[in-house]
C-alpha positions as CSV (number, residue, x, y, z in Angstrom):
1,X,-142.4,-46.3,-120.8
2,X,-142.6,-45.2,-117.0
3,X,-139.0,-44.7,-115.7
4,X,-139.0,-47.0,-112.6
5,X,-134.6,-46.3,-111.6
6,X,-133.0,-43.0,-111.8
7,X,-129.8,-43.1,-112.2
8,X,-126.8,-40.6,-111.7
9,X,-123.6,-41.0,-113.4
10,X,-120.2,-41.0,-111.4
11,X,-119.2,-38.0,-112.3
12,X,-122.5,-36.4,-110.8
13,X,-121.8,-37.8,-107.6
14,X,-121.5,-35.2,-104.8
15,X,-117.9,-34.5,-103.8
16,X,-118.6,-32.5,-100.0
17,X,-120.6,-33.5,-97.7
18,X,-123.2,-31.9,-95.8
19,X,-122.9,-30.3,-92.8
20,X,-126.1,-29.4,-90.9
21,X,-124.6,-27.7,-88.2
22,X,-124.1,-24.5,-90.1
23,X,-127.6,-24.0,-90.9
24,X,-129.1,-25.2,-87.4
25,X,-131.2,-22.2,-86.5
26,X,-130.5,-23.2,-83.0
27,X,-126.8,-24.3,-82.2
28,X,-126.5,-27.9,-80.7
29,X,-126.3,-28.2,-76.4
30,X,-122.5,-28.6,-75.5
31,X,-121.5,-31.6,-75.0
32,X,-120.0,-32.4,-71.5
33,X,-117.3,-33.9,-69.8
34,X,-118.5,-36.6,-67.5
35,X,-116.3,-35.6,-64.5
36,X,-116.3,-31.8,-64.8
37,X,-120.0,-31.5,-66.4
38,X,-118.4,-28.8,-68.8
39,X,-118.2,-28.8,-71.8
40,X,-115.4,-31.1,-73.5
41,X,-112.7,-29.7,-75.8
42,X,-110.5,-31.7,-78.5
43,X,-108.1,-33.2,-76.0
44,X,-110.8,-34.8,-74.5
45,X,-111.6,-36.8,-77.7
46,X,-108.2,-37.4,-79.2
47,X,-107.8,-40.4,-77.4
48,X,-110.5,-42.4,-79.1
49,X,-110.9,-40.4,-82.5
50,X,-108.5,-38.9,-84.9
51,X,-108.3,-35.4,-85.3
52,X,-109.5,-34.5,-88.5
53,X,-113.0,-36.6,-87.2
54,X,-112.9,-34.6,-83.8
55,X,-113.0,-31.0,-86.3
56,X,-115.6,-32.7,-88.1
57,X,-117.3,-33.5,-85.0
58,X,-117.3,-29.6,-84.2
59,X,-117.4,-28.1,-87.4
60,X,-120.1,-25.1,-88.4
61,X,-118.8,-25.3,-92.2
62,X,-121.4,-26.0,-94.4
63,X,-119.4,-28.3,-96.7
64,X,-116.8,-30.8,-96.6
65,X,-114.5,-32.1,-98.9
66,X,-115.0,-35.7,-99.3
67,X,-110.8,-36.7,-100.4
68,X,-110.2,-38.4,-103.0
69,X,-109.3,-41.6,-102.1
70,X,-112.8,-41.8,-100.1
71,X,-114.4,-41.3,-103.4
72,X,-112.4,-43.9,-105.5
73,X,-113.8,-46.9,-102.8
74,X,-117.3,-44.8,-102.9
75,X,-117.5,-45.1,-106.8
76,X,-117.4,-48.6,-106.5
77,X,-121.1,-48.5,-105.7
78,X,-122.4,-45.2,-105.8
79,X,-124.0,-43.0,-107.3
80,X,-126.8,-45.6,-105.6
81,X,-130.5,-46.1,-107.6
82,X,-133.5,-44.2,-106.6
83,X,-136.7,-46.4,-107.3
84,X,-140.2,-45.4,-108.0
85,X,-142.3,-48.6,-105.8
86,X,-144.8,-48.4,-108.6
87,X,-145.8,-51.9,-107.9
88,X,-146.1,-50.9,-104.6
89,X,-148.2,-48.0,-105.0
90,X,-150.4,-50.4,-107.3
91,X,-150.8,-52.8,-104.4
92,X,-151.9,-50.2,-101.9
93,X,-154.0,-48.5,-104.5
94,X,-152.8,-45.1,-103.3
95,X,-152.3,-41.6,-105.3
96,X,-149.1,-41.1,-103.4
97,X,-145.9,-41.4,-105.4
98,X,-143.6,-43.5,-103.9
99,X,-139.6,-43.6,-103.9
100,X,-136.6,-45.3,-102.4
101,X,-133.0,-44.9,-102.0
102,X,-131.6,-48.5,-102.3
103,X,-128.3,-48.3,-100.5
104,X,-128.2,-52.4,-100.6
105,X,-126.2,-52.0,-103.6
106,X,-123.0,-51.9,-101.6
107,X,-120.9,-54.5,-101.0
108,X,-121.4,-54.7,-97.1
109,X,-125.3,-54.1,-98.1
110,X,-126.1,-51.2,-96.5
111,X,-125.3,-47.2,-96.2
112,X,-123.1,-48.1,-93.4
113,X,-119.8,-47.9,-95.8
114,X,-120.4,-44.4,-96.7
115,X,-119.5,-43.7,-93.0
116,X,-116.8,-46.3,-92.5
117,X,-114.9,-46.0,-95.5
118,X,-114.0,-42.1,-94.2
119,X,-113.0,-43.0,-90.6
120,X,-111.0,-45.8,-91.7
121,X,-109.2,-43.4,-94.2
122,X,-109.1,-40.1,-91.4
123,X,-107.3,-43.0,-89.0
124,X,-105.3,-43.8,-91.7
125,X,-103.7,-41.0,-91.9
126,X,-103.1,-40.5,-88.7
127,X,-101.0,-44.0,-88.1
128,X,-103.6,-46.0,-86.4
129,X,-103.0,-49.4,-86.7
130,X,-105.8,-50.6,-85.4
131,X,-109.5,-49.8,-84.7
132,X,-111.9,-51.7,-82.3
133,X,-115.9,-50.7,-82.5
134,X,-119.6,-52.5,-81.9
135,X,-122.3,-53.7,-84.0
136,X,-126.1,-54.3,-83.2
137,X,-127.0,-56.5,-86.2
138,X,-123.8,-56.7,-88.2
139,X,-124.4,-53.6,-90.9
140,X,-121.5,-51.6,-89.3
141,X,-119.6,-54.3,-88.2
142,X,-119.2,-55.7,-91.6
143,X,-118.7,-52.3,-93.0
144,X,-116.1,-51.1,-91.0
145,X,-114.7,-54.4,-91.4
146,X,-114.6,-53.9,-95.1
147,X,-113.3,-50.2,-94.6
148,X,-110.2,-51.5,-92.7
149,X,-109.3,-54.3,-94.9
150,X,-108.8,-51.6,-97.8
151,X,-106.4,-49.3,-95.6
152,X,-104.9,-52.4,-94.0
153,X,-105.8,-51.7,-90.2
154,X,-106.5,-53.9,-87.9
155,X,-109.7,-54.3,-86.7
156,X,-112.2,-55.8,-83.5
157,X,-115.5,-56.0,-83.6
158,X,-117.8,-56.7,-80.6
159,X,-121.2,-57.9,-81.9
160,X,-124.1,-57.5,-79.6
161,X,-124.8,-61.2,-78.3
162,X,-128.3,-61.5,-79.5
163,X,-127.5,-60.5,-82.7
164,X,-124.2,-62.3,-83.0
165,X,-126.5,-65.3,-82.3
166,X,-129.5,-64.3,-84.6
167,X,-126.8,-63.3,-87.5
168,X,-124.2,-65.6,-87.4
169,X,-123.6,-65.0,-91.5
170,X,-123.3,-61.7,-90.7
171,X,-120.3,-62.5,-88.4
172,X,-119.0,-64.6,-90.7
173,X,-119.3,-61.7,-93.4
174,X,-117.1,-59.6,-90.7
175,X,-114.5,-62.4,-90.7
176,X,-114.2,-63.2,-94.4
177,X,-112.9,-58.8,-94.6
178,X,-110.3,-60.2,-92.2
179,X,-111.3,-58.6,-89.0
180,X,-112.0,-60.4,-85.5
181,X,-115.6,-60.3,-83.6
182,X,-116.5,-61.5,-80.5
183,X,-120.2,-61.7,-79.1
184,X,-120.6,-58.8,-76.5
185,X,-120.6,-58.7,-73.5
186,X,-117.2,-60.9,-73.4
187,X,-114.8,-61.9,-71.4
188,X,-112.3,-59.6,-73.2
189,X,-113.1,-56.2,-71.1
190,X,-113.7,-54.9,-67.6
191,X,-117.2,-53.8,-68.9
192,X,-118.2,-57.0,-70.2
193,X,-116.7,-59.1,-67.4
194,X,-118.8,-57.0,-64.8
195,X,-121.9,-57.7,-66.8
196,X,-121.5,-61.2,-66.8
197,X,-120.7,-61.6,-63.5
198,X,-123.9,-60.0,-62.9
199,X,-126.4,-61.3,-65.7
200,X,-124.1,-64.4,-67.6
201,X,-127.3,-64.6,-70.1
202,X,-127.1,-61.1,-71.0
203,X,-128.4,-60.5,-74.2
204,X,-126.3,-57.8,-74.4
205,X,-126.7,-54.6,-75.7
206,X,-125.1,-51.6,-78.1
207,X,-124.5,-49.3,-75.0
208,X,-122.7,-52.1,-73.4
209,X,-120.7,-53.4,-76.7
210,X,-120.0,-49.4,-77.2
211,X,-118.9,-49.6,-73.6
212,X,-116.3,-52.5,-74.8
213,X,-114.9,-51.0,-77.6
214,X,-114.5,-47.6,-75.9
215,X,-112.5,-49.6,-73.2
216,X,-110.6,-51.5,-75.3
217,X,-109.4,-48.5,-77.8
218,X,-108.8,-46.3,-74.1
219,X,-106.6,-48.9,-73.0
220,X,-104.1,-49.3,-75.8
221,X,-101.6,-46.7,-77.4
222,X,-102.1,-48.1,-81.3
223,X,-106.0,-48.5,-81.4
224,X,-108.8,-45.9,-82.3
225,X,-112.7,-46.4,-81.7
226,X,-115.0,-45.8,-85.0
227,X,-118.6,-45.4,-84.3
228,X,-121.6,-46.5,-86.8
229,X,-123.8,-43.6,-85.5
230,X,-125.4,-41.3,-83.6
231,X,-122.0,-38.2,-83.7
232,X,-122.0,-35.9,-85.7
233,X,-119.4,-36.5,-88.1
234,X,-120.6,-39.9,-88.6
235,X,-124.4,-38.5,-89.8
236,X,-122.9,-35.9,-92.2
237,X,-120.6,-38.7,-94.1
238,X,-124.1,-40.1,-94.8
239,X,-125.4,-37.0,-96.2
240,X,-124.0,-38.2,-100.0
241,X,-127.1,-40.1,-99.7
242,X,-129.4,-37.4,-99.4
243,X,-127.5,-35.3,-101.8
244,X,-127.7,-37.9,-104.7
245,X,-131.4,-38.3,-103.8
246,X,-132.2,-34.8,-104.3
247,X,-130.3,-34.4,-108.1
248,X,-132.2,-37.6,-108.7
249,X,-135.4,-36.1,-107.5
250,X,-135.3,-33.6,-109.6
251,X,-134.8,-36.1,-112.8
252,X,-137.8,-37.1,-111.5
253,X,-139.6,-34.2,-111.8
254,X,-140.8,-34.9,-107.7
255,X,-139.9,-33.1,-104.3
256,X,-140.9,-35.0,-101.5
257,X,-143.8,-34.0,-99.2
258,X,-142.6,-36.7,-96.4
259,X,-139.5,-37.9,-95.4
260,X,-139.0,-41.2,-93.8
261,X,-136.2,-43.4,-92.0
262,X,-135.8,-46.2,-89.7
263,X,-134.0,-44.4,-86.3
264,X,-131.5,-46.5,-83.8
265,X,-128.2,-44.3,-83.4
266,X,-129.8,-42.1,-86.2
267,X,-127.5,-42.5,-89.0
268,X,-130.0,-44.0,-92.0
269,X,-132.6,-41.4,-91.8
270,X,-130.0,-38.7,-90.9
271,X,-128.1,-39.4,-94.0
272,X,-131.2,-39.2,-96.3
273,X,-133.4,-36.2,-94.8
274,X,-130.9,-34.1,-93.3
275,X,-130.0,-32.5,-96.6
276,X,-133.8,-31.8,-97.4
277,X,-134.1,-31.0,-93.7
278,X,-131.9,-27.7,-94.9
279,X,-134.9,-26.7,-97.4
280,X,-137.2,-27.3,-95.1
281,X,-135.4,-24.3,-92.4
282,X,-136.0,-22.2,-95.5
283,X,-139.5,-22.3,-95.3
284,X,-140.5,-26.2,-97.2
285,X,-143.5,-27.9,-96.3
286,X,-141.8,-31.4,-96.0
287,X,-143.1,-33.5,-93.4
288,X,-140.1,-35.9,-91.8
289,X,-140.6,-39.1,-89.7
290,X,-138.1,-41.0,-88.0
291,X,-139.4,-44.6,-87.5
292,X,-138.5,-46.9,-84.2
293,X,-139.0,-50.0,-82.4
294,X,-141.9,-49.4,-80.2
295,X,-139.8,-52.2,-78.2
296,X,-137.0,-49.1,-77.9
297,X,-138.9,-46.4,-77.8
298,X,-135.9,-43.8,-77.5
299,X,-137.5,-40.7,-79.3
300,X,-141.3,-41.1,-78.7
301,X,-141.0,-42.4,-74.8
302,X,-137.6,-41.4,-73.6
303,X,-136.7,-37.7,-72.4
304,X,-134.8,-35.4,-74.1
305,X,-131.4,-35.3,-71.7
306,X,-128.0,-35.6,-70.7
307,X,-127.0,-39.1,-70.5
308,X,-123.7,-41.2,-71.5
309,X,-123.7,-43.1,-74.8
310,X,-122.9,-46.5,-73.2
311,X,-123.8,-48.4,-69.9
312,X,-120.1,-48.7,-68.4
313,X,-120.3,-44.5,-68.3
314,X,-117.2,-44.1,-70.2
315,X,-118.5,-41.7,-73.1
316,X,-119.5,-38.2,-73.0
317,X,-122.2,-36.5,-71.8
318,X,-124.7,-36.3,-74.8
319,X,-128.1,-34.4,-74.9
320,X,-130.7,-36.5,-76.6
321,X,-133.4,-38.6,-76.2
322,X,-132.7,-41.4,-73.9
323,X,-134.3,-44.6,-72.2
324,X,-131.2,-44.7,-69.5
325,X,-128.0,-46.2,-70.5
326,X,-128.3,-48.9,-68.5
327,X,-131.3,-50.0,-70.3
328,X,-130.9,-53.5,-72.1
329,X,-133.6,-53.6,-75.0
330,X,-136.0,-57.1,-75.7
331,X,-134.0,-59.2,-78.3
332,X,-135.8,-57.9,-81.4
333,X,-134.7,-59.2,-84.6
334,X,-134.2,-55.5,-85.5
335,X,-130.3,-55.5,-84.0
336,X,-129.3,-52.1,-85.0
337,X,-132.1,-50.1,-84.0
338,X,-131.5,-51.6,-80.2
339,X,-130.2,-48.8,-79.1
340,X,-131.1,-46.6,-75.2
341,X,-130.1,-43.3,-77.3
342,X,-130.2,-41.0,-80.3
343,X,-128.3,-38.6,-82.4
344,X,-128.0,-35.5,-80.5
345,X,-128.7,-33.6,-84.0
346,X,-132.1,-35.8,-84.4
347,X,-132.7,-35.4,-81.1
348,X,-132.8,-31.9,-81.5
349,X,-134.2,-31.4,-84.4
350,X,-137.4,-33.6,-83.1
351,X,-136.9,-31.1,-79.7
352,X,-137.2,-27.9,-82.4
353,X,-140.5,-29.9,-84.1
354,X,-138.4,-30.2,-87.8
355,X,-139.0,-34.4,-87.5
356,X,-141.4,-36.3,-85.5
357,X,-140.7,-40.0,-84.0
358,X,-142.7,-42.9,-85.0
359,X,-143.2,-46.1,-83.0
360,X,-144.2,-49.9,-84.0
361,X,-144.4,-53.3,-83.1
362,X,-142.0,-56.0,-84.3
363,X,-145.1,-57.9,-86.3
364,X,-146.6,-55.0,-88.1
365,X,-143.0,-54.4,-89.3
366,X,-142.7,-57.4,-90.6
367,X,-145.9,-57.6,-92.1
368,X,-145.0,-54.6,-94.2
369,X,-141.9,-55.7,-94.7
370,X,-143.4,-59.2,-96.7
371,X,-145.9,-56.6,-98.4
372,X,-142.9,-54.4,-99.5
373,X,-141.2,-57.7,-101.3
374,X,-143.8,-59.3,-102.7
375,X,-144.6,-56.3,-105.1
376,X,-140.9,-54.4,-105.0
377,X,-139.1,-58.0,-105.3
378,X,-136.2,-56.3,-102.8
379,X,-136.3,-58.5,-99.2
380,X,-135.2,-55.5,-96.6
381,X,-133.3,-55.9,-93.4
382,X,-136.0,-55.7,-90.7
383,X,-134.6,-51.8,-89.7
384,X,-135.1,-50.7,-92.9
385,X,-138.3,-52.2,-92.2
386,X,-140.2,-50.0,-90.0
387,X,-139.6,-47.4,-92.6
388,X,-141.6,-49.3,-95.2
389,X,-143.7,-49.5,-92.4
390,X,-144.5,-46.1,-91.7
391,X,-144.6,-45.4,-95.4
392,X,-147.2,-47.9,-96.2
393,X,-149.2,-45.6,-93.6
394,X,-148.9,-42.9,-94.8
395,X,-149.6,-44.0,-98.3
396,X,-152.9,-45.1,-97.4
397,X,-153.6,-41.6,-95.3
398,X,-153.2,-40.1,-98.9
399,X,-155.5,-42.7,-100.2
400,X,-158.5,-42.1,-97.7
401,X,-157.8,-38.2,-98.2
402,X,-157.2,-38.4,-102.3
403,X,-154.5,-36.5,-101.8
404,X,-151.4,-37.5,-104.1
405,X,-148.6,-37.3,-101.6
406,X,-144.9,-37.8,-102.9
407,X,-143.3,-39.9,-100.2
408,X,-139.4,-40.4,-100.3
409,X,-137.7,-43.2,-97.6
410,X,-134.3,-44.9,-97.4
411,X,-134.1,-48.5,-97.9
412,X,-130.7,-48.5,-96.4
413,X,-130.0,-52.7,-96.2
414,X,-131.0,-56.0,-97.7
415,X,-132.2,-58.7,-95.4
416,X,-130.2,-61.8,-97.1
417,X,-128.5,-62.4,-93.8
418,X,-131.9,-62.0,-91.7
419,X,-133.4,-64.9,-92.9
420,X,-133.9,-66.2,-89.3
421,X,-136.3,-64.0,-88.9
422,X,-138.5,-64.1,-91.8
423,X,-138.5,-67.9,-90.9
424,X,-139.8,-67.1,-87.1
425,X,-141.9,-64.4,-88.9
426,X,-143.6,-67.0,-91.1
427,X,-143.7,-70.1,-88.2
428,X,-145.6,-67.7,-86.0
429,X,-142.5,-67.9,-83.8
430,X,-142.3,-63.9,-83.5
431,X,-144.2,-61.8,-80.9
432,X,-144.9,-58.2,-80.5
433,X,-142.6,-56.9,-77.5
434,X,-143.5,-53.3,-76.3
435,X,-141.5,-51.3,-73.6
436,X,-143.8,-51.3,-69.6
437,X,-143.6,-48.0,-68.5
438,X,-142.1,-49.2,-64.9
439,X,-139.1,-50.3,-67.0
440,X,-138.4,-47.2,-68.2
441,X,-138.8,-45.8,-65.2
442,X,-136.2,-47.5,-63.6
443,X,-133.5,-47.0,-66.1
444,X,-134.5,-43.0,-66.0
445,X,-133.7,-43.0,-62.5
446,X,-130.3,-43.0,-62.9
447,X,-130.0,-39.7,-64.7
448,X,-132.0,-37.8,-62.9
449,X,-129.2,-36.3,-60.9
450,X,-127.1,-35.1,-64.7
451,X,-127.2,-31.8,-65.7
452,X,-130.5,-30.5,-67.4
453,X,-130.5,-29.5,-70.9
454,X,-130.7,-25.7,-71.7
């Protein structure tokens, strides 16, 4: 028989994670302090972060120990199943091999744990007693909601409005782990107060619940902020993805000629191509794309700057690609990929030509999406999505050249809880929403004064 799941045992699960950082063959642009605009130092941080994430954040070690108590929560899903889409590759009639990582297997039903699960145990050791943070469409917010409830720290969520509207079993998934959400913007902040006073049917957006968060964690001695993406630290805890995929690869008997992730804050694709990304500074052939909304089209329309990581100005300065961070994306039923930004370490690695950015519209997603489950059987989250997407192209690029391709991608969510939009999906209710160039425009403006990127 045709093996269709490869599977690794627990004790084959990886016990460092990886750091890219120490193999970038160009170092990452400081990142800056928003009143000084020079570059920021540990003291800067400590108010929002613990320490040990603020070392990470820095760190040029290659590998890091992944403690103990991380992996005992971590083993109660992973190692995670890599899947050969045969069916799929049947249905598109294409020579290319195709694989997934299925990170639905966990119990918030994404990758998102592999990240929360270590913050909530670094602020654990520190004392923090409580930890406030955002969520587009409910993956981290759950997750880190989950993450708390096993160290016993308190925890707020402020859930984009759109999406706490969209997803309201997602909120209620937050809830039933015992931590609070409110729809952002909200009443409960300065940031979300001045929004409403301005716009009071904001959809909201995740610069402006990061904005929130930030505030409220600044604001109060016992509380931390934990972030879903787009820092550094947070990207390498999802490296254990990549990692595992590569061991199972190799029972496979495959490498992968192309890469491919869904990209908001960065944190899926990051977590599977970033350790491959490391062959490929060694001379590899493998082709990586990093899929987005065309909707928010950060990395294939949006400069590569300095720019704040939320729309009340209160983060750093971070180089990346940017649409403004006072841009508000369309209410796509893709929540977390709603994002003005992107991980300064994609963001330079698409600068340095490693990965290229991607760009579709809401229906060809979807219509992938519905060709995706109706020969894998798996329904995905509509981020995951545009990877399937973007796969399915590709797959039939190898068909028109004959070319057996081996194509790798990272189905990093289920969609049970985004049923709402399947339904508009299959009503005809959904539309394709792309980005006018005048609206970027304006948005741009206001960082046109920062500091330019060396």
């Amino acid at each position: 028989m045709e093996t269709t799941k490869f599977f690794l045992s627990e004790k084959d699960m990886p016990r460092q994670w990886y750091n890219i950082q120490a193999d970038l063959p160009k170092p990452l642009p400081p990142v800056l302090h928003p009143g000084t605009k020079q570059p920021i130092g540990p003291q800067d941080l400590a108010p929002l972060f613990p320490m040990e994430l603020i070392k990470q954040e820095v760190s040029q070690e290659r590998w890091i120990d992944i403690p103990d108590e991380v992996l005992d929560i971590y083993k109660l899903w992973r190692p995670s199943p890599l899947y050969r889409a045969r069916r799929l590759e049947k249905a598109l009639d294409t020579p290319a091999k195709i694989y997934y990582k299925w990170e639905g297997v966990s119990p918030a039903g994404s990758h998102k744990p592999n990240t929360s699960i270590a913050q909530a145990y670094y602020n654990k050791m520190e004392g923090v007693k409580r930890i406030t943070t955002e969520t587009g469409a409910g993956q981290w917010g759950s997750a880190l909601s989950l993450a708390c409830n096993y160290f016993k720290i308190e925890c707020k969520v402020y859930m984009v409005k759109v999406s706490y509207n969209q997803k309201p079993y997602r909120r209620v998934m937050i809830e039933t782990w015992g931590a609070k959400v409110v729809p952002s913007p909200s009443n409960d902040t300065n940031a979300g107060r001045a929004i409403l006073a301005q716009t009071p049917d904001s959809p909201g957006s995740l610069g402006l619940a990061i904005s929130e968060a930030v505030e409220d964690a600044a604001t109060r001695e016992d509380t931390k902020y934990s972030l879903g993406s787009v820092l550094n630290h947070v990207l390498m805890h999802q490296t254990i993805v990549g990692l595992e995929t590569k061991k199972q690869m190799e029972m496979a008997g495959d490498y992968p000629d192309i890469v491919i992730g869904c990209v908001g804050g960065g944190s899926n694709f990051a977590g599977l191509a970033f350790p491959f990304v490391a062959d490929k500074f060694k001379g590899k052939a493998t082709k990586f794309i990093a899929v987005e909304p065309a909707s928010c089209p950060t990395l294939t329309r949006g400069p590569y700057a300095y720019d704040f990581g939320d729309v009340a100005e209160m983060t750093p300065l971070l180089a990346m690609h940017t649409l403004g961070h006072k841009f508000i994306p369309p209410p796509i039923h893709a929540g977390g990929l709603r994002y003005h930004g992107m991980a300064p370490l994609i963001s330079h690695l698409v600068r340095e030509k490693f990965i290229e950015g991607a760009a579709y519209k809401q229906l060809e997603v979807f219509d992938a999406a519905i060709a995706f489950c109706r020969s894998e059987g798996f329904i995905p989250a509509p981020e995951s999505a545009h990877a399937i997407k973007s796969v399915i192209d590709q797959a039939l690029i190898a068909k028109k050249e004959g070319k057996s391709k081996v194509i790798l991608f990272n189905l990093s969510g289920h969609g049970h809880f985004d049923m709402a939009a399947y339904d508009n999906y299959f009503s005809g209710k959904l539309v394709d929403i792309q980005m006018p160039e005048g609206d970027i425009e304006k948005t741009l403006d206001l960082i046109k004064d920062y500091p330019p990127v060396k």
